[in-house]
Gaussian input, Z-matrix of N, CA and C with variables (Angstrom, degrees):
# hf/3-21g

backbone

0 1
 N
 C     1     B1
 C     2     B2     1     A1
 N     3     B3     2     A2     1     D1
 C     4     B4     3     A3     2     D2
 C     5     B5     4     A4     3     D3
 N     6     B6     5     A5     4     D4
 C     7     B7     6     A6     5     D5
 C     8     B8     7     A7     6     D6
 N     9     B9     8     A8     7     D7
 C    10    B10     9     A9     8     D8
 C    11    B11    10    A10     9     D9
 N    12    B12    11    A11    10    D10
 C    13    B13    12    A12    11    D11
 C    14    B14    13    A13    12    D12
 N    15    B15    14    A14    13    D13
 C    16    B16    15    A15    14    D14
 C    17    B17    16    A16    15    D15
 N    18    B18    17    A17    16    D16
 C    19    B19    18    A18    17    D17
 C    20    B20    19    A19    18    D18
 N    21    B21    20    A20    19    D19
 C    22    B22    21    A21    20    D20
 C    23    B23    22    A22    21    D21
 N    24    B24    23    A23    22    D22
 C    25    B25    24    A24    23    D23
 C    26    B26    25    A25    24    D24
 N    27    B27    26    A26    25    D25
 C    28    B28    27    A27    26    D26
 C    29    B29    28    A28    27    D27
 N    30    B30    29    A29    28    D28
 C    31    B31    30    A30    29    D29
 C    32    B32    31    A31    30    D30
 N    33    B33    32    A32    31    D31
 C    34    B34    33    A33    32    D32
 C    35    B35    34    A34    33    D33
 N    36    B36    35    A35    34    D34
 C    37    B37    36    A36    35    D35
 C    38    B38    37    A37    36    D36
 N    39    B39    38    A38    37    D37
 C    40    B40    39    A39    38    D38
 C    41    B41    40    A40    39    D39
 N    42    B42    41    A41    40    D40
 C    43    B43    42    A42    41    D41
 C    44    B44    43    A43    42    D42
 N    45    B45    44    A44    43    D43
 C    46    B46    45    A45    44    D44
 C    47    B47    46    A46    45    D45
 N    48    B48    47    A47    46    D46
 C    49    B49    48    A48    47    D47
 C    50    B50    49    A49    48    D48
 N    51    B51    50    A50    49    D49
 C    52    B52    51    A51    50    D50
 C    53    B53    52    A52    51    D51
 N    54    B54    53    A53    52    D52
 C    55    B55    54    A54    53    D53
 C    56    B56    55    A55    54    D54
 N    57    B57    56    A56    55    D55
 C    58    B58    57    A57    56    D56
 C    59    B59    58    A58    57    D57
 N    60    B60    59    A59    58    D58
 C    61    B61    60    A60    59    D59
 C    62    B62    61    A61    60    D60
 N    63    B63    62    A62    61    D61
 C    64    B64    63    A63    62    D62
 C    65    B65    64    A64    63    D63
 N    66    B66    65    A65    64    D64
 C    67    B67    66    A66    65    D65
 C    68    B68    67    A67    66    D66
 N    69    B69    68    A68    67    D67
 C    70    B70    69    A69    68    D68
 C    71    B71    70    A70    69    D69
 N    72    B72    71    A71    70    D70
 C    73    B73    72    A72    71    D71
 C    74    B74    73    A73    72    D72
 N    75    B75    74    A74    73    D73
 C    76    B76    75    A75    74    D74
 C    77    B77    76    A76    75    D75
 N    78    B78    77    A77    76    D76
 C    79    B79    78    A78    77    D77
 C    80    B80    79    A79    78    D78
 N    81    B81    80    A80    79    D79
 C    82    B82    81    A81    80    D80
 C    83    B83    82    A82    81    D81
 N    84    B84    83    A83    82    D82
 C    85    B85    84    A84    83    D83
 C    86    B86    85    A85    84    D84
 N    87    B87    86    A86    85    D85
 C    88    B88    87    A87    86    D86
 C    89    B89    88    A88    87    D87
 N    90    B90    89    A89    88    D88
 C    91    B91    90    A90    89    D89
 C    92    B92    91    A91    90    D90
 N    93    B93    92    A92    91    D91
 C    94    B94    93    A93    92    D92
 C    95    B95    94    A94    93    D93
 N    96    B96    95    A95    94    D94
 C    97    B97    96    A96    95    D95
 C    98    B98    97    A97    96    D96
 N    99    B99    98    A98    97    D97
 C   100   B100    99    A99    98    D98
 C   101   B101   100   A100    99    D99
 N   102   B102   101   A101   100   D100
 C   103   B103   102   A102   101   D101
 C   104   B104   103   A103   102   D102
 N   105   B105   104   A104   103   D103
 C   106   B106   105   A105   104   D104
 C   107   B107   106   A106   105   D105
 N   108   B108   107   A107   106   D106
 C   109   B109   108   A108   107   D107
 C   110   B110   109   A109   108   D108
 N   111   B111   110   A110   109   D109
 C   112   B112   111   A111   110   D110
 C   113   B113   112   A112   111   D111
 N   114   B114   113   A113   112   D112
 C   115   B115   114   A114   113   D113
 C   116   B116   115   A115   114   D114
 N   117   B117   116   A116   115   D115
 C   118   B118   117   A117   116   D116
 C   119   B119   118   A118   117   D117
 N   120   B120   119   A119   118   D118
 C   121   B121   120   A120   119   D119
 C   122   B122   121   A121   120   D120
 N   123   B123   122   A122   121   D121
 C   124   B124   123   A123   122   D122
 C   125   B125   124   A124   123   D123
 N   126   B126   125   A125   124   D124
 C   127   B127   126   A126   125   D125
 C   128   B128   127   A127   126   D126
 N   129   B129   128   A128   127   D127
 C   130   B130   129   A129   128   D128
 C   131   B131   130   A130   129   D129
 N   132   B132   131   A131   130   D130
 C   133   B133   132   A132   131   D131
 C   134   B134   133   A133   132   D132
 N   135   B135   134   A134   133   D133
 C   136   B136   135   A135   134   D134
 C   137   B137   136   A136   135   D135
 N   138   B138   137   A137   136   D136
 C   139   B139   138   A138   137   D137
 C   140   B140   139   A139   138   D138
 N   141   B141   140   A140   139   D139
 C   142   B142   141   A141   140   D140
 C   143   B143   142   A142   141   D141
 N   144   B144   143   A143   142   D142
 C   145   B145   144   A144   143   D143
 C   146   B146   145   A145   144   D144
 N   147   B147   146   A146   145   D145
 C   148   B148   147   A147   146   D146
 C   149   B149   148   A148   147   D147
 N   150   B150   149   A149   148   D148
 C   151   B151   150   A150   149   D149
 C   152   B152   151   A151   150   D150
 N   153   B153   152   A152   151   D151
 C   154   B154   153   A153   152   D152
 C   155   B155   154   A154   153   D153
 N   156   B156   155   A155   154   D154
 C   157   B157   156   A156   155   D155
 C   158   B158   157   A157   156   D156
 N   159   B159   158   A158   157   D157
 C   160   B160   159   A159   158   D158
 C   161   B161   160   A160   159   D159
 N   162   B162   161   A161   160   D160
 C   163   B163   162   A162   161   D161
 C   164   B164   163   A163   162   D162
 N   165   B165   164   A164   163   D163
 C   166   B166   165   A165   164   D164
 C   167   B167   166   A166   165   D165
 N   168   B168   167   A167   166   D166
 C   169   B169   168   A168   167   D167
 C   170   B170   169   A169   168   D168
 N   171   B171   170   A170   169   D169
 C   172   B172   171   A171   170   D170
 C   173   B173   172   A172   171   D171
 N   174   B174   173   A173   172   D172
 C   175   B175   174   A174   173   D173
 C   176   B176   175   A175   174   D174
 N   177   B177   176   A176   175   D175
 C   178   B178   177   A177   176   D176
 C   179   B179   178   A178   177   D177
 N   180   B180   179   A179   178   D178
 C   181   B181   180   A180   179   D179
 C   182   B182   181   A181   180   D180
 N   183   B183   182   A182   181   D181
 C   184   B184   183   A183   182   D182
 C   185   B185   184   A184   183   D183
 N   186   B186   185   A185   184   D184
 C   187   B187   186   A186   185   D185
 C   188   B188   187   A187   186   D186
 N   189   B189   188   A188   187   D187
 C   190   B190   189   A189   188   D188
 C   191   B191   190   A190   189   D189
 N   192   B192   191   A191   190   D190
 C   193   B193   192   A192   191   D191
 C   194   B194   193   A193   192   D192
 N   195   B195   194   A194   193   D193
 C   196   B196   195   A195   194   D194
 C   197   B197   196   A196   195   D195
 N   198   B198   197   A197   196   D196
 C   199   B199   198   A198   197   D197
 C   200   B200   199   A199   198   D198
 N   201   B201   200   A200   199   D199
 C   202   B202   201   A201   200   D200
 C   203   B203   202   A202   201   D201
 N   204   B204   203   A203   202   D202
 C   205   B205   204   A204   203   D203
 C   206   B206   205   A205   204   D204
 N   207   B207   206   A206   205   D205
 C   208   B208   207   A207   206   D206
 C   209   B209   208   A208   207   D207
 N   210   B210   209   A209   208   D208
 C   211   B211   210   A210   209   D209
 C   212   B212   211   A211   210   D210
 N   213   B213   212   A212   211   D211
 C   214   B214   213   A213   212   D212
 C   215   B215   214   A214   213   D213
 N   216   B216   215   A215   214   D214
 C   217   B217   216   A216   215   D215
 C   218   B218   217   A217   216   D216
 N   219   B219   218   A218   217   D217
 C   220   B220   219   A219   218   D218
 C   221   B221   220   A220   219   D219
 N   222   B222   221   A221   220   D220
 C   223   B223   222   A222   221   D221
 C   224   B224   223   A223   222   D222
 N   225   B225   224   A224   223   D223
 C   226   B226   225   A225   224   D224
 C   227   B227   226   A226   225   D225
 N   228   B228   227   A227   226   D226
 C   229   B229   228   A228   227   D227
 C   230   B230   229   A229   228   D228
 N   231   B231   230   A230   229   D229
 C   232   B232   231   A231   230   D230
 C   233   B233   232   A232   231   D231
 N   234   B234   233   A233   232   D232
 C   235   B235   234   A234   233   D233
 C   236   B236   235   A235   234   D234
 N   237   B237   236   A236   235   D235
 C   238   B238   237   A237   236   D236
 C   239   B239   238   A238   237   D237
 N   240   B240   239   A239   238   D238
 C   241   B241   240   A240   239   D239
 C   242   B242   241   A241   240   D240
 N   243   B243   242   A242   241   D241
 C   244   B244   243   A243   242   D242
 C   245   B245   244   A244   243   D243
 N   246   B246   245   A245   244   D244
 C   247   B247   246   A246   245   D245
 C   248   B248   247   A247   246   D246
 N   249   B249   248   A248   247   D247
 C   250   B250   249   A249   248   D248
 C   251   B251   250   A250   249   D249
 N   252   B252   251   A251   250   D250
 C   253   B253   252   A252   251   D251
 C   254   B254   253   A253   252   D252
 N   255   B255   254   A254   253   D253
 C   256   B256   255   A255   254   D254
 C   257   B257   256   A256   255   D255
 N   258   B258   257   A257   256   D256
 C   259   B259   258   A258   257   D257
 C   260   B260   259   A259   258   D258
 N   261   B261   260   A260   259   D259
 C   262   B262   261   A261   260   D260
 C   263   B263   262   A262   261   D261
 N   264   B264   263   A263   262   D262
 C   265   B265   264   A264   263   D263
 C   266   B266   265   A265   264   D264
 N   267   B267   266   A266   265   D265
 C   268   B268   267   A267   266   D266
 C   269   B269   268   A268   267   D267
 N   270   B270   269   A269   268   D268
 C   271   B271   270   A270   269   D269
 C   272   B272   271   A271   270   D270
 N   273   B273   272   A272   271   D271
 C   274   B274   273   A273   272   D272
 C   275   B275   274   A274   273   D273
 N   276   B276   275   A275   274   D274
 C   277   B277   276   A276   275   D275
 C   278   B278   277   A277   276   D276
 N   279   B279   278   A278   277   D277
 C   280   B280   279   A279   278   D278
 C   281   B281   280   A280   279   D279
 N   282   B282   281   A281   280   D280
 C   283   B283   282   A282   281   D281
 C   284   B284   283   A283   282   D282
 N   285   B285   284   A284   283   D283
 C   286   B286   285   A285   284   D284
 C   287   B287   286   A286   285   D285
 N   288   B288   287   A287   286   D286
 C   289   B289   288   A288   287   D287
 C   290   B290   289   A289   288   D288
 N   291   B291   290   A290   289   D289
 C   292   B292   291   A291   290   D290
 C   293   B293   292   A292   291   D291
 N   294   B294   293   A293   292   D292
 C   295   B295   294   A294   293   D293
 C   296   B296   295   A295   294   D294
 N   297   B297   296   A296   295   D295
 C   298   B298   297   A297   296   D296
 C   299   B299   298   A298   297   D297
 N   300   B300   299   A299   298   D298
 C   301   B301   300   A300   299   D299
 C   302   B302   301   A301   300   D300
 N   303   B303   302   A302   301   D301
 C   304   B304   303   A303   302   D302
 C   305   B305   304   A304   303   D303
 N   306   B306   305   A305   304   D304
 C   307   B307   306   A306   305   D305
 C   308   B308   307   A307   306   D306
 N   309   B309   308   A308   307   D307
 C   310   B310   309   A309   308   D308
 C   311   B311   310   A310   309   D309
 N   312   B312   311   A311   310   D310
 C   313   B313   312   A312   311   D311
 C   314   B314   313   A313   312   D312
 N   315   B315   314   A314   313   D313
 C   316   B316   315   A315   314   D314
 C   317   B317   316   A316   315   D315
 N   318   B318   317   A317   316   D316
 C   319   B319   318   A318   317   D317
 C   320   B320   319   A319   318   D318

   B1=1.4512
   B2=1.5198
   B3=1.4198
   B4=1.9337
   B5=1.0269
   B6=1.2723
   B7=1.2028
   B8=1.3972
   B9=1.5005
   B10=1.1693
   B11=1.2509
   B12=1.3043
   B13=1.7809
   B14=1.3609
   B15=1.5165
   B16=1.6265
   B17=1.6246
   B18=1.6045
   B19=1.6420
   B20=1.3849
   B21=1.9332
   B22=1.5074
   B23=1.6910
   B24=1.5046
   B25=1.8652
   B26=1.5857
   B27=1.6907
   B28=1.5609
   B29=1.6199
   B30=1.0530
   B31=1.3894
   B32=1.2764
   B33=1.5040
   B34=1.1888
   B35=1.5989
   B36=1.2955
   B37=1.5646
   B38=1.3327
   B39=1.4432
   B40=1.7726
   B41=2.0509
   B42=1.0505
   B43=1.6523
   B44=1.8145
   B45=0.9653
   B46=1.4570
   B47=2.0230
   B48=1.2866
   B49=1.6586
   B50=1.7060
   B51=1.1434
   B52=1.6950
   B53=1.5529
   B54=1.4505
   B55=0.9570
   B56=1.9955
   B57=1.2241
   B58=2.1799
   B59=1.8080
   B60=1.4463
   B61=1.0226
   B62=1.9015
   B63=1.2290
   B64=1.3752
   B65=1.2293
   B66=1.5681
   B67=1.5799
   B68=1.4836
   B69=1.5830
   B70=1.3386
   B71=1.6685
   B72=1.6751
   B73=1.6414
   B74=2.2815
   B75=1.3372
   B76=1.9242
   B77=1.5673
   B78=1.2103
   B79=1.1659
   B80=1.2839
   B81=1.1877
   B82=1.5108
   B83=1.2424
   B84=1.4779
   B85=1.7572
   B86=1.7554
   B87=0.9995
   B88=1.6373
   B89=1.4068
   B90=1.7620
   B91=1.6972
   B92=1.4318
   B93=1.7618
   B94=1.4369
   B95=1.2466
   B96=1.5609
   B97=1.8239
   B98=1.2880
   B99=1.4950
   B100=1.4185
   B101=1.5820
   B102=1.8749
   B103=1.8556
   B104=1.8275
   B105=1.3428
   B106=1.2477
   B107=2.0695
   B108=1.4042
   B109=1.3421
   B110=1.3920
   B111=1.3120
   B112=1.8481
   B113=1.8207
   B114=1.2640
   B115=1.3125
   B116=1.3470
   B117=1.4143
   B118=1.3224
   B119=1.5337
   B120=1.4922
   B121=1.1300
   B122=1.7273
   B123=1.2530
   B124=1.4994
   B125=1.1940
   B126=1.7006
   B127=1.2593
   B128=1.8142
   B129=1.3530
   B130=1.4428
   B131=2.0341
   B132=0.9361
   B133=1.6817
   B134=1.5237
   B135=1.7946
   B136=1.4297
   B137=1.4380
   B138=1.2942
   B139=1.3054
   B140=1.4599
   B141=0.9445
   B142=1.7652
   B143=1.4990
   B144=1.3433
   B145=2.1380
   B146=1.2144
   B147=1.1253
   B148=1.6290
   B149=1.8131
   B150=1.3714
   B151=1.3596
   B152=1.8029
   B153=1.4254
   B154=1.5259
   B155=1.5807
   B156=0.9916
   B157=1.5292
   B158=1.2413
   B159=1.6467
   B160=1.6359
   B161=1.6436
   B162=1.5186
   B163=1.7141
   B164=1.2510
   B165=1.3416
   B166=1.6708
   B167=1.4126
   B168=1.1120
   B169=1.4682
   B170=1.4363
   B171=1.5130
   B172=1.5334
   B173=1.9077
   B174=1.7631
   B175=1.4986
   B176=1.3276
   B177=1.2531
   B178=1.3825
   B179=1.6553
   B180=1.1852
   B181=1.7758
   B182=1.0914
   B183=1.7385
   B184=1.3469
   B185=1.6534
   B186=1.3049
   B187=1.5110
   B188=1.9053
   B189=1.7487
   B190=1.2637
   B191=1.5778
   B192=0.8459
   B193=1.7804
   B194=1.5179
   B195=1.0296
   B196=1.4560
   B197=1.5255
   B198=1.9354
   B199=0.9546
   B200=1.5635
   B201=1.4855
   B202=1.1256
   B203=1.4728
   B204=1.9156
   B205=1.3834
   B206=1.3317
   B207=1.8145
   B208=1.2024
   B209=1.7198
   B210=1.1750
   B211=1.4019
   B212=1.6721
   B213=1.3748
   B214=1.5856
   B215=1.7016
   B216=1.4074
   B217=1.6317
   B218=1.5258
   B219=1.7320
   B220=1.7822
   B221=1.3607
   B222=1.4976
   B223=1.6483
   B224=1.6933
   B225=1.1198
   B226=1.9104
   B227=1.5175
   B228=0.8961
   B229=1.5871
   B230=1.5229
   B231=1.2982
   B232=1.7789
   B233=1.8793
   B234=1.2381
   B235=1.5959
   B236=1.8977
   B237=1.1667
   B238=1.5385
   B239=1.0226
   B240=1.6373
   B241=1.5486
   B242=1.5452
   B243=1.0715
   B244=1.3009
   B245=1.4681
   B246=1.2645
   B247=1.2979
   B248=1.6015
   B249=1.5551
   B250=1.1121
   B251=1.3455
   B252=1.0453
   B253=1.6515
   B254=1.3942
   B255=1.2577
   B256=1.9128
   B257=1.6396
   B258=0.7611
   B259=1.5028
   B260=1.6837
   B261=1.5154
   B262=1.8606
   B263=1.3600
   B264=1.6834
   B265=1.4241
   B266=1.6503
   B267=1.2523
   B268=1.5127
   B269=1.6312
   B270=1.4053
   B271=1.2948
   B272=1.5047
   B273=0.7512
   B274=1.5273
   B275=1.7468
   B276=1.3177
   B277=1.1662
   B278=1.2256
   B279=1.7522
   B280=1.5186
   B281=1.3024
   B282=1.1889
   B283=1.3209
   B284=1.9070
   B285=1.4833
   B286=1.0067
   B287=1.4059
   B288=1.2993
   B289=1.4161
   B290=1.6440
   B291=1.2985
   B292=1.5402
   B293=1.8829
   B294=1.8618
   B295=1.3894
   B296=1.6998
   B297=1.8350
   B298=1.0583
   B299=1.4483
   B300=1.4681
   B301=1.4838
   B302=1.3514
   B303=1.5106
   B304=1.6253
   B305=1.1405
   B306=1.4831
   B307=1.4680
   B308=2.0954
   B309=1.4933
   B310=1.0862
   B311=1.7441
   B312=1.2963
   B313=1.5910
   B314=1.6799
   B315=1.4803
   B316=1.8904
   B317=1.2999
   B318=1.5941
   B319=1.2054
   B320=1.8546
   A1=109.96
   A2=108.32
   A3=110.64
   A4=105.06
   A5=113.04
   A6=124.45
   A7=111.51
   A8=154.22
   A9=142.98
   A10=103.07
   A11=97.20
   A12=103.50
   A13=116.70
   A14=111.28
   A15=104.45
   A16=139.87
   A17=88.90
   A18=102.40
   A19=137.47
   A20=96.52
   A21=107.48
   A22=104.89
   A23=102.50
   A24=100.51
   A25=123.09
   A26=122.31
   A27=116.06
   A28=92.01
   A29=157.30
   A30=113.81
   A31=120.44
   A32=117.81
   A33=134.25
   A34=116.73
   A35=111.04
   A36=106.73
   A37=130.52
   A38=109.87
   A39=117.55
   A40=95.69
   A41=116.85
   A42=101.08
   A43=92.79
   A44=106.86
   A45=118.46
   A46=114.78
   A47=95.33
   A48=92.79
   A49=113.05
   A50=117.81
   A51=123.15
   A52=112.30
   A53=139.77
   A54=140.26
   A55=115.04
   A56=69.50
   A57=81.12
   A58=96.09
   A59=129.70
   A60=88.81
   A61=89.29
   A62=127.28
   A63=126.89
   A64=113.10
   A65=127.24
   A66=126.60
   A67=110.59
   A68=110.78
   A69=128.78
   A70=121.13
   A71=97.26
   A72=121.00
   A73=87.26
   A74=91.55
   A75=85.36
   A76=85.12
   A77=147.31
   A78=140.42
   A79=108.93
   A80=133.62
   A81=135.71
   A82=111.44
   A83=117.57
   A84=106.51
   A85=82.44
   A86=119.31
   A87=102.05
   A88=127.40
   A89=102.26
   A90=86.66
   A91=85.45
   A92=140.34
   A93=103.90
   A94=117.39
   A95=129.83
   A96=103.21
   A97=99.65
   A98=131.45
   A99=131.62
   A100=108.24
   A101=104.27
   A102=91.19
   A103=98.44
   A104=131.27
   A105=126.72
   A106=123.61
   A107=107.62
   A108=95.47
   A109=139.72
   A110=109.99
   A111=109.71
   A112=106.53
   A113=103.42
   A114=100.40
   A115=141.02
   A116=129.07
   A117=113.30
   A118=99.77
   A119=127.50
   A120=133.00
   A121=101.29
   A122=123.72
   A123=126.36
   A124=119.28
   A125=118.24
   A126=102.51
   A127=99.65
   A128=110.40
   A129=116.65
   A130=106.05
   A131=112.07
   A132=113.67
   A133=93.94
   A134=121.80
   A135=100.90
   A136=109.45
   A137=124.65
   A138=122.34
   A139=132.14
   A140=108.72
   A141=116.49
   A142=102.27
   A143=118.36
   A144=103.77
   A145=111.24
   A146=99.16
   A147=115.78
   A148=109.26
   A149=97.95
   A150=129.34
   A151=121.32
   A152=105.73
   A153=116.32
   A154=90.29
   A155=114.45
   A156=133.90
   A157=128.48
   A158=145.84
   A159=141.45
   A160=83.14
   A161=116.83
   A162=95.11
   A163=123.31
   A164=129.72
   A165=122.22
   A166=96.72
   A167=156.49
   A168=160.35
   A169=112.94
   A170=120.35
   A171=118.23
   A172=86.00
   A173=107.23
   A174=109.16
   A175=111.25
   A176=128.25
   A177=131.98
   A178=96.16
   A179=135.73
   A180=133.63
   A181=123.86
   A182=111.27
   A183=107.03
   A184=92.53
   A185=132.84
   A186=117.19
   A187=92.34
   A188=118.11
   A189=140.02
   A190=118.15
   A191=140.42
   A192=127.81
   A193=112.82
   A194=103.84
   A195=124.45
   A196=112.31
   A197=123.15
   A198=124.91
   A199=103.45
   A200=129.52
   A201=119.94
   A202=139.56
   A203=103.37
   A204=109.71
   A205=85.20
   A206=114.00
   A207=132.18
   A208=127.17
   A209=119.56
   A210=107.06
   A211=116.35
   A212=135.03
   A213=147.78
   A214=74.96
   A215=105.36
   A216=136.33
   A217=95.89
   A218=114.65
   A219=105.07
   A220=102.47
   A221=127.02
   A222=141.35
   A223=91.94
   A224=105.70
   A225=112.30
   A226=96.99
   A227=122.38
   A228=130.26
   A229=107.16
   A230=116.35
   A231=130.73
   A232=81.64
   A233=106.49
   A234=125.03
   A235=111.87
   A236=111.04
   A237=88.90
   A238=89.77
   A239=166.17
   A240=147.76
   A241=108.38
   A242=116.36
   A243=134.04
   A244=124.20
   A245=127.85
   A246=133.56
   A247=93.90
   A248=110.75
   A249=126.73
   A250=82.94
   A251=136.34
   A252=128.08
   A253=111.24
   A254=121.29
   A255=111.91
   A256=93.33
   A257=134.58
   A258=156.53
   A259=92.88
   A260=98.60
   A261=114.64
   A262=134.90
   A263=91.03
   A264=108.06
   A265=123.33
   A266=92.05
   A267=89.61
   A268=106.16
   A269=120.32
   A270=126.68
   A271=114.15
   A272=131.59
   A273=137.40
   A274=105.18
   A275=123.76
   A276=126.26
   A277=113.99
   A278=129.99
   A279=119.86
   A280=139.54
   A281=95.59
   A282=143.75
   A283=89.10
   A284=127.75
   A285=109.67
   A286=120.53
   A287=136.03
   A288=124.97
   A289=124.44
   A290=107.70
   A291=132.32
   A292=104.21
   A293=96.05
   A294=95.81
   A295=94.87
   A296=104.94
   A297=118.10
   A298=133.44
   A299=156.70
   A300=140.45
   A301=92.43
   A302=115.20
   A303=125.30
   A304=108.24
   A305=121.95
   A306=138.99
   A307=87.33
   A308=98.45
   A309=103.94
   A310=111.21
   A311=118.59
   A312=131.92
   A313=127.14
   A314=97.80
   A315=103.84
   A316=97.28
   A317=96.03
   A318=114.21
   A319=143.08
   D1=149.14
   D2=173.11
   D3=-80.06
   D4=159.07
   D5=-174.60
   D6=-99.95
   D7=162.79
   D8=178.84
   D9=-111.02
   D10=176.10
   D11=-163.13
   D12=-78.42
   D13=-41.60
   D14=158.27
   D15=-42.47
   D16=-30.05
   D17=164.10
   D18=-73.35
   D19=-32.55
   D20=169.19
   D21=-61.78
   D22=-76.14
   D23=-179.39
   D24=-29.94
   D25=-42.63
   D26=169.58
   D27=-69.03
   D28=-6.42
   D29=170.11
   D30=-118.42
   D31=12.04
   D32=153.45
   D33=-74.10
   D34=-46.50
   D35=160.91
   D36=-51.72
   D37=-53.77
   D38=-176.19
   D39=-63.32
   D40=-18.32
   D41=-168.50
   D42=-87.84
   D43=-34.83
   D44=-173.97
   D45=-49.59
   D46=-31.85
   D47=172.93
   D48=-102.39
   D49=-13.44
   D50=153.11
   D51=-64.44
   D52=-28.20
   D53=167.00
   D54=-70.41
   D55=-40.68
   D56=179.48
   D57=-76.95
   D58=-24.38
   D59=-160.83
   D60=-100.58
   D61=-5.12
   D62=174.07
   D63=-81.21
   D64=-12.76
   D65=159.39
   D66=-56.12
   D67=-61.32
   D68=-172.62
   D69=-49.79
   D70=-33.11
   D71=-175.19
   D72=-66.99
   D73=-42.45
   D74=-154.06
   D75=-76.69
   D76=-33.87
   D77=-172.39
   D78=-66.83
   D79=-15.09
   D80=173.70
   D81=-108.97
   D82=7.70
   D83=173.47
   D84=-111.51
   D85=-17.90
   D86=173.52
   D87=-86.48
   D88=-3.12
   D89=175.24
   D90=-120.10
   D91=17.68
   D92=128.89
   D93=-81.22
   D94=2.33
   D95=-178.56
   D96=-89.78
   D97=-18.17
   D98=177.09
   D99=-28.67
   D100=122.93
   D101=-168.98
   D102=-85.99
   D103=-30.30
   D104=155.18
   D105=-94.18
   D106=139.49
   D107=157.57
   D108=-69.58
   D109=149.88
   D110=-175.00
   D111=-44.40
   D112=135.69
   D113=152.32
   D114=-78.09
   D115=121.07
   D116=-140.71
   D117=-90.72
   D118=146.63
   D119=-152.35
   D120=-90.69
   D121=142.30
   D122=156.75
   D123=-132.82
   D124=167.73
   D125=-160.61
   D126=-98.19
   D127=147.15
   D128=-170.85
   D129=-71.39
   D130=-11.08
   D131=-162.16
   D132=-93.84
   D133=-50.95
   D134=169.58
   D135=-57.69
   D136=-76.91
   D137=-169.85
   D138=-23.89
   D139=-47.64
   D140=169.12
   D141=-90.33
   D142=5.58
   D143=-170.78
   D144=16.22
   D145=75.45
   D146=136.78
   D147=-150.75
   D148=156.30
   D149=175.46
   D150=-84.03
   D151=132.07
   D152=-170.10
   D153=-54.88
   D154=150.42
   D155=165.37
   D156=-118.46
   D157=129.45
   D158=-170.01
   D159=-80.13
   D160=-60.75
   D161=-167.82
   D162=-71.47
   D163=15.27
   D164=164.95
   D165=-95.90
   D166=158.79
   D167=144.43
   D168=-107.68
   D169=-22.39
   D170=-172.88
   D171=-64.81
   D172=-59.63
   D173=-157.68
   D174=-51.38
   D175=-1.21
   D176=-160.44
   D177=-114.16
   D178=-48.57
   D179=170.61
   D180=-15.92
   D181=-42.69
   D182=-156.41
   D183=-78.47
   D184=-9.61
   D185=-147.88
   D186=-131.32
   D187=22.86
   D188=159.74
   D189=-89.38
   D190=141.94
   D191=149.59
   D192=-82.70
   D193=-170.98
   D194=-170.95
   D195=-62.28
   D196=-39.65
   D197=-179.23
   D198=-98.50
   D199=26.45
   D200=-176.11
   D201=96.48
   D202=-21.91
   D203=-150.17
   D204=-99.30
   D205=140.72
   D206=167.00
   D207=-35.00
   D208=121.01
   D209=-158.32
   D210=-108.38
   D211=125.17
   D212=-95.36
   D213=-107.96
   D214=139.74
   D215=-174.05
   D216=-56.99
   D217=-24.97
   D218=-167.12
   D219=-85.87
   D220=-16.09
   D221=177.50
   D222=-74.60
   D223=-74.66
   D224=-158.33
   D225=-57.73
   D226=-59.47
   D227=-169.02
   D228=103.26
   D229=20.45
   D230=-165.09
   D231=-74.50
   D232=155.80
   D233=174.51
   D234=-81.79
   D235=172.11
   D236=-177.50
   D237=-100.15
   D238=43.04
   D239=120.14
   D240=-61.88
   D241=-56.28
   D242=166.27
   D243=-61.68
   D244=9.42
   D245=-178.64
   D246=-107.64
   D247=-44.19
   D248=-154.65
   D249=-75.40
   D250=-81.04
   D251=-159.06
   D252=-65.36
   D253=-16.84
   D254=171.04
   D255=-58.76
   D256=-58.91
   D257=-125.14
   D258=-73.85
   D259=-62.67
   D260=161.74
   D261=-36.29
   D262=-43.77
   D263=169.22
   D264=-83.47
   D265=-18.86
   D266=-172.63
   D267=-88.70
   D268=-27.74
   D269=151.44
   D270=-49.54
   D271=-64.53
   D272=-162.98
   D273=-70.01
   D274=-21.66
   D275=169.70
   D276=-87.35
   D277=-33.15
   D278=130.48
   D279=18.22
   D280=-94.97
   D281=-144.27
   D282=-91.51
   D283=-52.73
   D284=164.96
   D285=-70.72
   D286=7.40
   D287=-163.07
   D288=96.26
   D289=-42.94
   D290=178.65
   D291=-16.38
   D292=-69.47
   D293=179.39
   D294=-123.49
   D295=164.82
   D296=171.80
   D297=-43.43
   D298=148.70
   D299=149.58
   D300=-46.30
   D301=-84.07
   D302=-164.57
   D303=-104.30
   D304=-145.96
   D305=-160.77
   D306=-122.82
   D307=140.17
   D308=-163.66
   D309=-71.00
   D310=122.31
   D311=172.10
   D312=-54.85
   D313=120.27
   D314=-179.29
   D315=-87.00
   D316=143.88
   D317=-169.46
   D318=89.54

């Protein structure tokens, strides 16, 4: 006999959380085979106390990529007070010239 369509969708659902929970199973046999633990991230602006600055541009690089674009607080490990004002600064150094919009254009 066919099956009807209400029947396909319930058993597409019920397989759907056996899949989530055998992802979750391999995600925990991989951070015990991990041969070191994560290093846990902090933010560099408390630690050294000091504040992002628009007129330094070197202090501001490390927390740019390659094409320029501001790089996400869950990468840096920056705090969100300090995310918030890199972010200010890195605009404002923009905007004066300081650092690039993008990565410079051929042609």
């Amino acid at each position: 006999m066919a099956m009807t369509e209400q029947e396909k969708t319930t058993e597409a659902t019920e397989a759907q959380p056996e899949k989530a929970a055998e992802a979750s199973e391999a995600k925990k046999e991989e951070k015990k085979q991990r041969r070191y633990p994560r290093r846990r991230k902090f933010c560099r602006f408390c630690a050294e106390k000091f504040e992002p600055d628009y007129k330094d541009p070197e202090s501001l690089k490390p927390f740019i990529n390659a094409r320029y674009k501001i790089i996400s607080r869950r990468i840096t490990g920056t705090c969100a007070k300090h995310q918030r004002r890199l972010t200010k600064a890195v605009k404002r150094a923009r905007i004066l010239a300081l650092l690039p919009f993008t990565t410079m254009h051929k042609g």
